[in-house]
gemmi code that builds the backbone of each chain (N, CA, C; Angstrom):
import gemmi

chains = {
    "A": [
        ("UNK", (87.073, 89.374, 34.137), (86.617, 89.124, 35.521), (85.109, 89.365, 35.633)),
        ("UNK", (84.643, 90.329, 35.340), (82.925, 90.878, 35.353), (82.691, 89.770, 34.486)),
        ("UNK", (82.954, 89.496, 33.338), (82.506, 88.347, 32.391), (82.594, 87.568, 33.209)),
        ("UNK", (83.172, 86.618, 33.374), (83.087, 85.612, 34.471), (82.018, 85.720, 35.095)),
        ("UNK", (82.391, 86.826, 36.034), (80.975, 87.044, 37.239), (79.687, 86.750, 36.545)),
        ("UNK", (79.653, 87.628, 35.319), (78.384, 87.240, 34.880), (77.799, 86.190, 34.488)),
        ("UNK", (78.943, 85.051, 33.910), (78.763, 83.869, 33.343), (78.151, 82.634, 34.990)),
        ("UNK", (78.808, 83.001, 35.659), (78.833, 82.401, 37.506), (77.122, 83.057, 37.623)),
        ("UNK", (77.073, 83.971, 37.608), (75.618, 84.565, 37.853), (74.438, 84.228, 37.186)),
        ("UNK", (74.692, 83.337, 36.044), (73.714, 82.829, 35.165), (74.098, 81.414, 35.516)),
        ("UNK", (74.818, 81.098, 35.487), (75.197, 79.289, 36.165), (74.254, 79.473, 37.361)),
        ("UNK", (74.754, 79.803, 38.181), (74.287, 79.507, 39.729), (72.869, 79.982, 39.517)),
        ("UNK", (72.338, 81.278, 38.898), (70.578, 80.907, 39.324), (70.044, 80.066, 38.673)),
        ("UNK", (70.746, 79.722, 37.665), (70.186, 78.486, 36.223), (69.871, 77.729, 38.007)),
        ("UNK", (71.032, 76.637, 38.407), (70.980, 75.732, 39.088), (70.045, 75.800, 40.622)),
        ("UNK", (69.731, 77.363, 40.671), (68.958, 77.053, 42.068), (67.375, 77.197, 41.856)),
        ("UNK", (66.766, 75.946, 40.272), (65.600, 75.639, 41.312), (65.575, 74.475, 40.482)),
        ("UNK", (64.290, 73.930, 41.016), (64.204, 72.218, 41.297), (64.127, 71.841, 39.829)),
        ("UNK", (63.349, 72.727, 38.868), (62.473, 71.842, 37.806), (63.760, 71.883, 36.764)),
        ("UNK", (64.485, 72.613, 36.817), (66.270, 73.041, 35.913), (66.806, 71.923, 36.492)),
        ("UNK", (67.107, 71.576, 38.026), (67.829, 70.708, 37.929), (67.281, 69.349, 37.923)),
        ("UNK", (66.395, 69.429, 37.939), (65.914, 67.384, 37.386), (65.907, 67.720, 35.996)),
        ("UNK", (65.590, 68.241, 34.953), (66.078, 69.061, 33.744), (67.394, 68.284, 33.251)),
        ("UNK", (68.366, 69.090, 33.768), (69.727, 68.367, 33.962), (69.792, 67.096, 34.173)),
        ("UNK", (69.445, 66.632, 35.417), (69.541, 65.148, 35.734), (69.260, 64.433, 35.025)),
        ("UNK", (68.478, 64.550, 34.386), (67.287, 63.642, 33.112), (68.354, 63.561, 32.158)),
        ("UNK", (69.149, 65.163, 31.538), (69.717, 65.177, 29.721), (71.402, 64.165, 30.396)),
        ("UNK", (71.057, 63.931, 32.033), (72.961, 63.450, 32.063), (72.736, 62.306, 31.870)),
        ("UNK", (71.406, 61.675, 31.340), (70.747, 59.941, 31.270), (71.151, 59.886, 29.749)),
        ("UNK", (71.131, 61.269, 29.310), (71.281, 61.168, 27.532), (70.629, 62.226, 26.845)),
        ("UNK", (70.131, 62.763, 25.600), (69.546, 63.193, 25.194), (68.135, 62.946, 25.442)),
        ("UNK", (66.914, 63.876, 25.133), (65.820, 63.921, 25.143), (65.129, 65.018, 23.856)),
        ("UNK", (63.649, 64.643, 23.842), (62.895, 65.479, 23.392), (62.165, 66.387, 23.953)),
        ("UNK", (61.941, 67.733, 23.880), (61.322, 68.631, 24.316), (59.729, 67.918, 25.295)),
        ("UNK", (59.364, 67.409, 24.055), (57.885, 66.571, 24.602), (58.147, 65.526, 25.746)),
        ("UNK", (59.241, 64.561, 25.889), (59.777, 63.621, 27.077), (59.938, 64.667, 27.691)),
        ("UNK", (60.839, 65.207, 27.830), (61.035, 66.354, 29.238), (60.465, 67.015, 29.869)),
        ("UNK", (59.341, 67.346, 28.922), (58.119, 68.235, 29.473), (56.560, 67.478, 30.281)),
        ("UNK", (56.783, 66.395, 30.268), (55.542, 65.347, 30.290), (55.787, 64.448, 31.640)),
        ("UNK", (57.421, 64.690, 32.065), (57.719, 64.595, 33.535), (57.341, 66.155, 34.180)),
        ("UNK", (56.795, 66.626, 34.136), (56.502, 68.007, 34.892), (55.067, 68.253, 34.686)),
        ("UNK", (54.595, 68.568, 35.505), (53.208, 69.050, 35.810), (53.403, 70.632, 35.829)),
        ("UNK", (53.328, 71.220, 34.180), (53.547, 72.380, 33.976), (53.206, 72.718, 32.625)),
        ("UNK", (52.643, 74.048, 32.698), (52.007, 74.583, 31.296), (53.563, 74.584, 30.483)),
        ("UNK", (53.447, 74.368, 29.249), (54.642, 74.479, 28.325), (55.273, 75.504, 27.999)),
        ("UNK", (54.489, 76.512, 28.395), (55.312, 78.422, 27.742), (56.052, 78.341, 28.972)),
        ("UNK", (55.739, 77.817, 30.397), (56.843, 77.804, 31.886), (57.825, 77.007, 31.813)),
        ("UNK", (57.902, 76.144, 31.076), (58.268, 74.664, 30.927), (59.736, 75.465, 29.770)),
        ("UNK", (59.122, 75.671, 29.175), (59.906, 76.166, 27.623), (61.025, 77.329, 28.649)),
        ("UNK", (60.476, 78.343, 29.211), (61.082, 78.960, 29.613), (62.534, 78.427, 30.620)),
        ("UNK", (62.204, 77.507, 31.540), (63.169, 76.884, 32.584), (64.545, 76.260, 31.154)),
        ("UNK", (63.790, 75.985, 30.006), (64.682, 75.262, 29.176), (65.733, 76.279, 28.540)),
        ("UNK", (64.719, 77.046, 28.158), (65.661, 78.725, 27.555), (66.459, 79.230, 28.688)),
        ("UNK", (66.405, 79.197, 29.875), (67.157, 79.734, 30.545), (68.614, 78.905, 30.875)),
        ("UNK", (68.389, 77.477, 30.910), (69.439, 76.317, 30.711), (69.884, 76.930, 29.655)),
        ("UNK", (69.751, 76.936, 28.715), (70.195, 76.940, 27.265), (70.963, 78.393, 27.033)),
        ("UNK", (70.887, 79.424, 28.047), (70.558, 80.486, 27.695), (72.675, 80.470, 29.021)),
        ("UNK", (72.018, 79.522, 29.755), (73.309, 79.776, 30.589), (74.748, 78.607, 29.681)),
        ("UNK", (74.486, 78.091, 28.921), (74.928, 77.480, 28.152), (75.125, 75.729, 28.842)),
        ("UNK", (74.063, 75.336, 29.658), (74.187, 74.301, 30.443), (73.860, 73.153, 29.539)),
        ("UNK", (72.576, 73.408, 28.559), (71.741, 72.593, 27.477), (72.399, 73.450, 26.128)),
        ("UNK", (72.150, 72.371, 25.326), (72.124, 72.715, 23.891), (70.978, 72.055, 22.696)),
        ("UNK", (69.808, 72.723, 22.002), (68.886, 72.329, 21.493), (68.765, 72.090, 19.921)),
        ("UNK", (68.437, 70.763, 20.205), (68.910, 71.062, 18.287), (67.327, 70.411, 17.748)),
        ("UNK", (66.929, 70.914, 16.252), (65.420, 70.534, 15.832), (65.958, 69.857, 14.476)),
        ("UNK", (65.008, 68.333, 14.654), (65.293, 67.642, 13.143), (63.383, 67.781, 12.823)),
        ("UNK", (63.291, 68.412, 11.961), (61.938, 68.181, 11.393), (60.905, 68.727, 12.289)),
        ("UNK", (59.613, 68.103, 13.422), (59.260, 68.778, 14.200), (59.869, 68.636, 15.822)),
        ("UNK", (60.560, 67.837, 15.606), (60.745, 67.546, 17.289), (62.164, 68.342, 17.424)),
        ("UNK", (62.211, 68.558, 18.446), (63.567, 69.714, 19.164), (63.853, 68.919, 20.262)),
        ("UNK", (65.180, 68.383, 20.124), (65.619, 67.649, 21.564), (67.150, 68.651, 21.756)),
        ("UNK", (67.040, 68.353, 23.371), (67.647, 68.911, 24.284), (69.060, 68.111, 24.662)),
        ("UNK", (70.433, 68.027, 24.761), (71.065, 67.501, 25.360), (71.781, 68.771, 26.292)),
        ("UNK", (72.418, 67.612, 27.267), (73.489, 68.474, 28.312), (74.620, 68.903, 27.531)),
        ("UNK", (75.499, 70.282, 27.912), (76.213, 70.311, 27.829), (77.485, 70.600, 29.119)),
        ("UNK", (77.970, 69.079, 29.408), (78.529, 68.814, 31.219), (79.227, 69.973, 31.297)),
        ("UNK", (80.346, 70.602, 30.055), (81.442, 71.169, 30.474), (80.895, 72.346, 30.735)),
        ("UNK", (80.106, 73.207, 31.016), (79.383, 74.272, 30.738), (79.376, 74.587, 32.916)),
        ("UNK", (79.861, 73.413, 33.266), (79.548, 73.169, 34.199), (80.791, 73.535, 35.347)),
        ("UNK", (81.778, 73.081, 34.347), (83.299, 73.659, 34.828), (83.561, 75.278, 35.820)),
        ("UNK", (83.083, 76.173, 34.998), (83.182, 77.515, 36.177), (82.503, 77.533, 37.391)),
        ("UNK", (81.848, 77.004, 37.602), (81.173, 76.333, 38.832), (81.895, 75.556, 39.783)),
        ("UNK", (82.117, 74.701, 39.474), (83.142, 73.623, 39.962), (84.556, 74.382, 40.203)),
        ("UNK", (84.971, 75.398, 39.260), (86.339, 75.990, 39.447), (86.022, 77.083, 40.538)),
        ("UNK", (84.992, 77.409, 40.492), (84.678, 78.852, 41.470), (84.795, 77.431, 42.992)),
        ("UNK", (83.932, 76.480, 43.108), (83.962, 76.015, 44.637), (85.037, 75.583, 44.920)),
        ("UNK", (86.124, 75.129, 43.826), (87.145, 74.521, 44.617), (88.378, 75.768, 44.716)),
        ("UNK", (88.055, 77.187, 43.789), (88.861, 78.003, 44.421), (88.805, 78.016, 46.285)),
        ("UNK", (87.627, 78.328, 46.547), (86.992, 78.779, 47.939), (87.438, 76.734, 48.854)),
        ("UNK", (87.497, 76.463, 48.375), (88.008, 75.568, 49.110), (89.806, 75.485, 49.332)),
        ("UNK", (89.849, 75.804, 48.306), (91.984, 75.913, 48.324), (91.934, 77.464, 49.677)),
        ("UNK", (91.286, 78.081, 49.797), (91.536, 79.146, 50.572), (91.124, 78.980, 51.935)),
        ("UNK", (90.393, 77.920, 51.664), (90.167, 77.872, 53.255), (90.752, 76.242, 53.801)),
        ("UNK", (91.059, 75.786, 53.257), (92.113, 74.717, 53.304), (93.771, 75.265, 53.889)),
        ("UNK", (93.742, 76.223, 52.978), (95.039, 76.893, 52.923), (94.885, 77.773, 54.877)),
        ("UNK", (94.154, 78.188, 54.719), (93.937, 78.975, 56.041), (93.841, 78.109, 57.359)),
        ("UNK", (93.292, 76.397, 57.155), (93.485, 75.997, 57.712), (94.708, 75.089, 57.947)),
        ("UNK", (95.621, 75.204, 57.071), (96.783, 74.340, 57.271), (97.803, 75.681, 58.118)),
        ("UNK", (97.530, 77.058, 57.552), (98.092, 78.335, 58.287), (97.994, 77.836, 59.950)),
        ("UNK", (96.608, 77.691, 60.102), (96.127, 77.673, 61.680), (96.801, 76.818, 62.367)),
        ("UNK", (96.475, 75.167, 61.639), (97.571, 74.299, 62.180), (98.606, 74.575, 62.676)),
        ("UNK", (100.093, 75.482, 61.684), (100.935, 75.392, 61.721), (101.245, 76.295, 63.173)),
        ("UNK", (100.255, 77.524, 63.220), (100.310, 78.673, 64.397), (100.025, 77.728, 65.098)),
        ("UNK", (99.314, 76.594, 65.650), (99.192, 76.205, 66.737), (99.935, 75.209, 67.346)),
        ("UNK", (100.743, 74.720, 66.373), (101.741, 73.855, 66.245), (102.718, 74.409, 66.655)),
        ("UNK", (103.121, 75.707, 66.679), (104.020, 76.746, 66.931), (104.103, 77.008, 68.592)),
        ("UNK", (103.041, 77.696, 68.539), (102.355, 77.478, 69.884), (102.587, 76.604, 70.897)),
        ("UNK", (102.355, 75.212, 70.735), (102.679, 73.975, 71.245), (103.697, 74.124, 71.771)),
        ("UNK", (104.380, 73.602, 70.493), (106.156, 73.694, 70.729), (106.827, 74.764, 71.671)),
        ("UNK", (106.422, 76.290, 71.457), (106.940, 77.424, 72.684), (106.888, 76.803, 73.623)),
        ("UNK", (105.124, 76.452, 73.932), (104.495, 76.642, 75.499), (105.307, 75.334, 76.055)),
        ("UNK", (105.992, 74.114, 75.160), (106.373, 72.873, 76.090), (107.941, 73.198, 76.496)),
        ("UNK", (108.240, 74.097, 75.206), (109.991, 74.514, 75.979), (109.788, 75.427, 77.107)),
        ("UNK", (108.871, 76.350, 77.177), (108.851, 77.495, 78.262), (108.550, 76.994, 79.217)),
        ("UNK", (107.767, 75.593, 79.362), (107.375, 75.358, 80.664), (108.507, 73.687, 80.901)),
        ("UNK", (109.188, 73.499, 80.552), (109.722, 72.481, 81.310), (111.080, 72.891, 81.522)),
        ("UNK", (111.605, 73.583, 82.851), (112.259, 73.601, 83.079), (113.537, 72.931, 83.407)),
        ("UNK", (113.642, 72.353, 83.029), (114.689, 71.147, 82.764), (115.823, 71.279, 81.408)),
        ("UNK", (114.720, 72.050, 80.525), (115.327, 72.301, 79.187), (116.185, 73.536, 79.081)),
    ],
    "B": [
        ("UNK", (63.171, 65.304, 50.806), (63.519, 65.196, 48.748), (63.320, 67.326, 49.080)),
        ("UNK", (61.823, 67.438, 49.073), (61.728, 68.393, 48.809), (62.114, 69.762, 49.636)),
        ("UNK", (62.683, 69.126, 50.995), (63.312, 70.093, 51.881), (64.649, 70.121, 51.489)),
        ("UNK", (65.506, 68.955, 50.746), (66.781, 68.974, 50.275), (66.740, 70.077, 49.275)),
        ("UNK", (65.337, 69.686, 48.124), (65.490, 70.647, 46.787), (65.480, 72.226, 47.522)),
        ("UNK", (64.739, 72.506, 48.290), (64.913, 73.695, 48.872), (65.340, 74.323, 49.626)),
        ("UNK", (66.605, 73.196, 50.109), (67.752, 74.371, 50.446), (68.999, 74.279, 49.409)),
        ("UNK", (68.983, 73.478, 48.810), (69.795, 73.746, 47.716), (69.180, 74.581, 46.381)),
        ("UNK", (67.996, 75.222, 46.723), (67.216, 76.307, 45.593), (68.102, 77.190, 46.335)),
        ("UNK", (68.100, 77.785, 47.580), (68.705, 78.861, 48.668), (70.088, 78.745, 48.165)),
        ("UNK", (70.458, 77.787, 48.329), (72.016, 77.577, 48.187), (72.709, 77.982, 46.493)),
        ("UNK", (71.918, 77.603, 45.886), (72.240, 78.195, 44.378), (72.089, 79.303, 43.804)),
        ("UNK", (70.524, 79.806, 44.848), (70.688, 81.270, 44.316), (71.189, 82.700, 44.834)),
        ("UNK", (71.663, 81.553, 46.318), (72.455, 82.370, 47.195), (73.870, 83.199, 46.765)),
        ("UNK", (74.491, 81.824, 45.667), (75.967, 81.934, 44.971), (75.455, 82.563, 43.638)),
        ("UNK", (74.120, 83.394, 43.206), (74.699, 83.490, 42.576), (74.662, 85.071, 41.984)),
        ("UNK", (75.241, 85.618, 43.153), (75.328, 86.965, 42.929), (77.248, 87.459, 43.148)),
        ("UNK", (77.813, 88.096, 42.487), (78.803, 89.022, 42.668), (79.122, 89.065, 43.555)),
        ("UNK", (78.190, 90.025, 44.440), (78.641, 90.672, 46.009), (78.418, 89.712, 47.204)),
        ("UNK", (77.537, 88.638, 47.162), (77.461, 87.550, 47.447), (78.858, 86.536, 47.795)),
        ("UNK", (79.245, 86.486, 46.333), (80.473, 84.955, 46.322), (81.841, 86.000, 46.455)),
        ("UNK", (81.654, 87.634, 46.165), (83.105, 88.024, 47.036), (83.384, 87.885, 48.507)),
        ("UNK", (81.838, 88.347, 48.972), (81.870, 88.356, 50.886), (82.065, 86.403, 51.334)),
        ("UNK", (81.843, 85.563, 50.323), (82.477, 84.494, 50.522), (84.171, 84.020, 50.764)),
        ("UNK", (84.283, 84.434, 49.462), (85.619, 84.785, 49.388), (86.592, 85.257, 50.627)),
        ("UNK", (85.634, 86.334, 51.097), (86.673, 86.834, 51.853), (86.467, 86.346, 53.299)),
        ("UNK", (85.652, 86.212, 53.554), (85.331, 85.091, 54.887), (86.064, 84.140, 54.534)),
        ("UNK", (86.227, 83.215, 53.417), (87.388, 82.280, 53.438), (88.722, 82.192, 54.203)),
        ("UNK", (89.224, 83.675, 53.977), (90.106, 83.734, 54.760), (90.135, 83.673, 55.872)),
        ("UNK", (88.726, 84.127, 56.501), (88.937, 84.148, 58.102), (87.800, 85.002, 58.582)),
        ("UNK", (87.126, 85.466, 59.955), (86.179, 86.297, 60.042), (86.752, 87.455, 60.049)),
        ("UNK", (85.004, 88.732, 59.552), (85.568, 89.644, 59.184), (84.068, 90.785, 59.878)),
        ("UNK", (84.487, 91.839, 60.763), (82.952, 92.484, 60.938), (82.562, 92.909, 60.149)),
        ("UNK", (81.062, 93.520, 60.115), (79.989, 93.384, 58.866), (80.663, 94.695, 58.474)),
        ("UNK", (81.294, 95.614, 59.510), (81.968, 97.209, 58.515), (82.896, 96.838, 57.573)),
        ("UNK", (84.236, 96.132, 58.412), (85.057, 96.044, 57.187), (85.131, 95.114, 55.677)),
        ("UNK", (84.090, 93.969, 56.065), (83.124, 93.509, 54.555), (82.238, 94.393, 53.968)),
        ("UNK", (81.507, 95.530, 54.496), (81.151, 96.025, 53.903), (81.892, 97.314, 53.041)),
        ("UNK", (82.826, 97.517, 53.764), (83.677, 98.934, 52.760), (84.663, 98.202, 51.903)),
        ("UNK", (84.310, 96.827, 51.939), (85.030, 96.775, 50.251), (84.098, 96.730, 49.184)),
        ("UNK", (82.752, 97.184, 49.253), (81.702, 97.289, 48.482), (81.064, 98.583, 48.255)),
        ("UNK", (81.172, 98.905, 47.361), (80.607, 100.360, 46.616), (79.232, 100.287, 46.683)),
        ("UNK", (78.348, 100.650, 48.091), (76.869, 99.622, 48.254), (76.386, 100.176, 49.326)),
        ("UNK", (75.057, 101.180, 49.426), (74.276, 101.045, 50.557), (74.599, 99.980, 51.843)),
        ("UNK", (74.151, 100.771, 52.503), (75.146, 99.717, 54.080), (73.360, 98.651, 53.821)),
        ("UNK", (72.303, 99.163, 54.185), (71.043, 98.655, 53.926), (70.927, 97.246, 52.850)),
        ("UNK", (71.800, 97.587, 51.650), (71.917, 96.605, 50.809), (72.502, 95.458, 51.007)),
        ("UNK", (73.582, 96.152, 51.498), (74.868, 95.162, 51.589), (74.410, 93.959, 52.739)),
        ("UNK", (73.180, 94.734, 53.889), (73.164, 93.811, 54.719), (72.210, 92.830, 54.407)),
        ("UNK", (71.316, 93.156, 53.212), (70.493, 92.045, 52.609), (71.302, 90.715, 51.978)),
        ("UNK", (72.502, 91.458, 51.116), (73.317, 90.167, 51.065), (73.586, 89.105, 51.747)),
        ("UNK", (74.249, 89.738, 52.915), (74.879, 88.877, 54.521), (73.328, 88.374, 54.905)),
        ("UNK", (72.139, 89.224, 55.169), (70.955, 87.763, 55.248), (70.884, 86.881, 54.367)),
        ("UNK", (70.474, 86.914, 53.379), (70.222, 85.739, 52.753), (71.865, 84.865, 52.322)),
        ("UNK", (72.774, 85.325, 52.656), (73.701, 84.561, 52.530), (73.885, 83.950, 54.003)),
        ("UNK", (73.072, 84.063, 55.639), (72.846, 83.329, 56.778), (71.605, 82.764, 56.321)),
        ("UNK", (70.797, 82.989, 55.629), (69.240, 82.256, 55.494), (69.637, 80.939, 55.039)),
        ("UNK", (70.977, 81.062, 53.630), (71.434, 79.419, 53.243), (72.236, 79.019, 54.249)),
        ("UNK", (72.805, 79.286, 55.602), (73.628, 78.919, 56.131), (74.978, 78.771, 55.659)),
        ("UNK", (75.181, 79.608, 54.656), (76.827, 79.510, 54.359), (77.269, 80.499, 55.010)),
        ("UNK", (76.660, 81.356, 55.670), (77.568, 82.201, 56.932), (77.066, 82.522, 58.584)),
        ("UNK", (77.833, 82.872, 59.334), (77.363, 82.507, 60.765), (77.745, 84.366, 60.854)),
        ("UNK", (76.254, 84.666, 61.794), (76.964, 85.957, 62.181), (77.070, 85.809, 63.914)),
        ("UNK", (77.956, 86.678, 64.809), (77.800, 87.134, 66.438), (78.061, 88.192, 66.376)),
        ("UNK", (77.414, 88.307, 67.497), (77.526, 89.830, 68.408), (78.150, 89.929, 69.661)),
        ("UNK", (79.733, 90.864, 69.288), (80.165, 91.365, 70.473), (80.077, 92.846, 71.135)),
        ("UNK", (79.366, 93.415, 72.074), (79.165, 94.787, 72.208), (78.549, 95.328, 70.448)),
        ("UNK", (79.487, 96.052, 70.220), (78.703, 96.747, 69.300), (79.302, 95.899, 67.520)),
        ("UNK", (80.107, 95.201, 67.899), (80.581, 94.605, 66.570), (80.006, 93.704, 66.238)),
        ("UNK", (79.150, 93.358, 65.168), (78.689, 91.862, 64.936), (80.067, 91.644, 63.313)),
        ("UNK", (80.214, 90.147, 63.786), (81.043, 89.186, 62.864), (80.303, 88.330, 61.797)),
        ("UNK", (81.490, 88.010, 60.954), (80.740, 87.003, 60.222), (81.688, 86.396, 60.007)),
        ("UNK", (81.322, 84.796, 60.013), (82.374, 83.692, 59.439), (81.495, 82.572, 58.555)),
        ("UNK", (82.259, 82.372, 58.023), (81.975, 81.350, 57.051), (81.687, 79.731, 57.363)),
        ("UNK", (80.498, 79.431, 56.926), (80.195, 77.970, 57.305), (80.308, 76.779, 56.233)),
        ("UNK", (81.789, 76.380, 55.832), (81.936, 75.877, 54.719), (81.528, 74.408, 54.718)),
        ("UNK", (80.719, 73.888, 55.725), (80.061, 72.660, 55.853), (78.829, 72.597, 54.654)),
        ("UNK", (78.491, 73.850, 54.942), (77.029, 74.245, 54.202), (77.573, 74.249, 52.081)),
        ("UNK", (78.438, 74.144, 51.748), (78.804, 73.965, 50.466), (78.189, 72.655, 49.969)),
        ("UNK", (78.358, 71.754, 51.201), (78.471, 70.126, 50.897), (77.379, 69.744, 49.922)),
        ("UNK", (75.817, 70.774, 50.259), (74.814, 69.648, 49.483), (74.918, 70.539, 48.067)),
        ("UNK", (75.774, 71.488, 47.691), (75.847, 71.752, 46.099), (77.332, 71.151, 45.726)),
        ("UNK", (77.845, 70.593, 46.753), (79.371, 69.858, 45.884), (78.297, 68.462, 46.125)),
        ("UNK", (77.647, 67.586, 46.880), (76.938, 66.276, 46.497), (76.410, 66.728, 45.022)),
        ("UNK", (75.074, 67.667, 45.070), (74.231, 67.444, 43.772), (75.466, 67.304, 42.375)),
        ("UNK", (76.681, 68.550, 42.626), (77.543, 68.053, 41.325), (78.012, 67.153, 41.475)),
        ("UNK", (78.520, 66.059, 42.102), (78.960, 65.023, 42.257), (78.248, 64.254, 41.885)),
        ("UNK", (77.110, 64.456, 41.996), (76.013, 63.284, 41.425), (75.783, 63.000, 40.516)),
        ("UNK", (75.830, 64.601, 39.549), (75.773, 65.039, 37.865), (76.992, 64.317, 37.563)),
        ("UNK", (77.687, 64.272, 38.029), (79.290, 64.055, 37.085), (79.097, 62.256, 36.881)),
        ("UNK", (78.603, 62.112, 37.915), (78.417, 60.358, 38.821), (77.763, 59.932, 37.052)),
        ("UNK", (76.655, 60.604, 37.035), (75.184, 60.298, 36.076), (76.157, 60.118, 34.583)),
        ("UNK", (76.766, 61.253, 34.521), (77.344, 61.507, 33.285), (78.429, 60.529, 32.747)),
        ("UNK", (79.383, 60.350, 33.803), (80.329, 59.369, 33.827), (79.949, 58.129, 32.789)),
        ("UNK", (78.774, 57.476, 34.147), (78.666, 56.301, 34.132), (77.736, 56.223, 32.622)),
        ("UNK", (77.206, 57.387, 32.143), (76.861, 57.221, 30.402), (77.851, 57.391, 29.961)),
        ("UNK", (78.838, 57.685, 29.716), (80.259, 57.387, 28.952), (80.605, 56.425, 29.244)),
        ("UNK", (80.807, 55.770, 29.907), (81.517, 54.189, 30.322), (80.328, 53.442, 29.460)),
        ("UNK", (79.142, 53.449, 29.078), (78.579, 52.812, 28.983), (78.613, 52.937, 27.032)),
        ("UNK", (78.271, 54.173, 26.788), (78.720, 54.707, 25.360), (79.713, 54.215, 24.993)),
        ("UNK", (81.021, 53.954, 25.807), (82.514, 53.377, 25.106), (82.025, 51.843, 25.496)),
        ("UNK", (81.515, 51.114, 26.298), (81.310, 50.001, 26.335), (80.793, 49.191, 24.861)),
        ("UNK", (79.338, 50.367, 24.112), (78.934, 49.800, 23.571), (79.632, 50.167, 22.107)),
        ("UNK", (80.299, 51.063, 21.793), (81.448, 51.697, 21.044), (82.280, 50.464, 20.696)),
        ("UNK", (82.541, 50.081, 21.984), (83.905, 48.908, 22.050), (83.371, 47.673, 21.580)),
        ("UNK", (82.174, 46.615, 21.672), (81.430, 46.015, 21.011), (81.379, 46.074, 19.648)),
        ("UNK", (80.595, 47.235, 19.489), (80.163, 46.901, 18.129), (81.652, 47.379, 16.826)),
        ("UNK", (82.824, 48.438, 17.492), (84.258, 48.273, 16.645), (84.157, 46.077, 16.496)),
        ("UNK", (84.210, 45.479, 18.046), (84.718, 44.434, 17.778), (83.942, 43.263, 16.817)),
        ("UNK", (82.826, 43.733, 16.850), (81.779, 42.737, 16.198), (81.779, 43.396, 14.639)),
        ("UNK", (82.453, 44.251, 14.157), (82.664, 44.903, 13.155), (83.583, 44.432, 12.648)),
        ("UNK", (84.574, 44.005, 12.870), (86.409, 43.588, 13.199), (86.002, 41.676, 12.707)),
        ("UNK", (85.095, 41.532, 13.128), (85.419, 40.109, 13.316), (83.843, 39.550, 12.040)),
        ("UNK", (83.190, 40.809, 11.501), (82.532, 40.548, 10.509), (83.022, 41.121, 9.636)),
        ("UNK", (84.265, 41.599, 9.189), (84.335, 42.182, 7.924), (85.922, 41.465, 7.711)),
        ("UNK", (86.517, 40.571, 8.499), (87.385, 39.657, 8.291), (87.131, 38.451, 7.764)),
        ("UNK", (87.108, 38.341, 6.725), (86.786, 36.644, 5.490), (87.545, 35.988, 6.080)),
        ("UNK", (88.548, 35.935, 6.452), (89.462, 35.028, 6.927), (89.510, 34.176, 8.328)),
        ("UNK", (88.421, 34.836, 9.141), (88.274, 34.442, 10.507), (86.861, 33.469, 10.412)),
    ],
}
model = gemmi.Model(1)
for chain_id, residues in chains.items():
    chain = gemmi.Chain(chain_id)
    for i, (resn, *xyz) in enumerate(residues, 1):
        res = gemmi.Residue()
        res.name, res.seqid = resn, gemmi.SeqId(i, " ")
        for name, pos in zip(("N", "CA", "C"), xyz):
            atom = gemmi.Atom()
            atom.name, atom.element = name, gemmi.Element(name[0])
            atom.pos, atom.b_iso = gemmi.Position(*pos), 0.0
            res.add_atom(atom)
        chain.add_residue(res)
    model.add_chain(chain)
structure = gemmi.Structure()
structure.add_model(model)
structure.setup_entities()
């Protein structure tokens, strides 16, 4: 469970800032090279390098070097505990709202037998 | 563009703390005042209420004040622009696999139909 948390805690700040996620957007076009990826950004390369290590680091990218160049691809599934954490929080409040429905549905039904006297 | 990227910077790094995505959690179920979310946390009351801000700064929670109780409920509208951006990733990714088996499927067939003498 803490594992998890921690793995969720490195996902989610990986994803909350801009230059990580066009990062992403770019490796879901395909693979790239360190030098392509970096040459869309108006950024010194030790900052640049860093946003990449931290992808890489949350296991979002994976970097591999043939000779001098080091290219970057996505890795999508990396992406899964994320996706499983929002749609938990959605089954629960889905769930809470089909609860509500049903109480008010309940509701309904009393208040139309109690008040028509006829029944 | 860049007011989107920055509330979905808020929104990502909002989720991505522990004590954060439990007080989600439990607002899922339903509202809850800031005492009894806070005593399920082993946490400075001071701390805990930095959480609950910046978890209203992304708008994933709503607080009121009645007399002396303030509430909090959950604003699960506010999920939407980090379930779009993954939706978008998956969109990106997809549609390079469809395109990878497209060209997969080609060149098996142009393979098939050059290494048959008989055709």
């Amino acid at each position: 469970m803490a594992k998890h948390d921690a793995r969720l805690d490195l996902l989610f700040t990986s994803l909350g800032d801009p230059t990580r996620r066009a990062i992403l957007a770019r490796l879901a076009r395909g693979e790239a090279s360190v030098t392509d990826l970096a040459s869309a950004h108006d950024m010194a390369l030790p900052s640049f390098m860093k946003h990449l290590r931290k992808l890489e680091e949350a296991g979002l990218i994976s970097t591999t070097k043939e000779g001098r160049i080091r290219s970057c691809a996505l890795s999508p599934e990396a992406f899964a505990p994320v996706e499983e954490w929002l749609s938990e929080q959605r089954a629960i409040w889905n769930d809470r709202l089909d609860r509500l429905d049903d109480y008010v549905g309940n509701l309904m039904r009393e208040r139309m037998h109690g008040t028509r006297p006829e029944d």
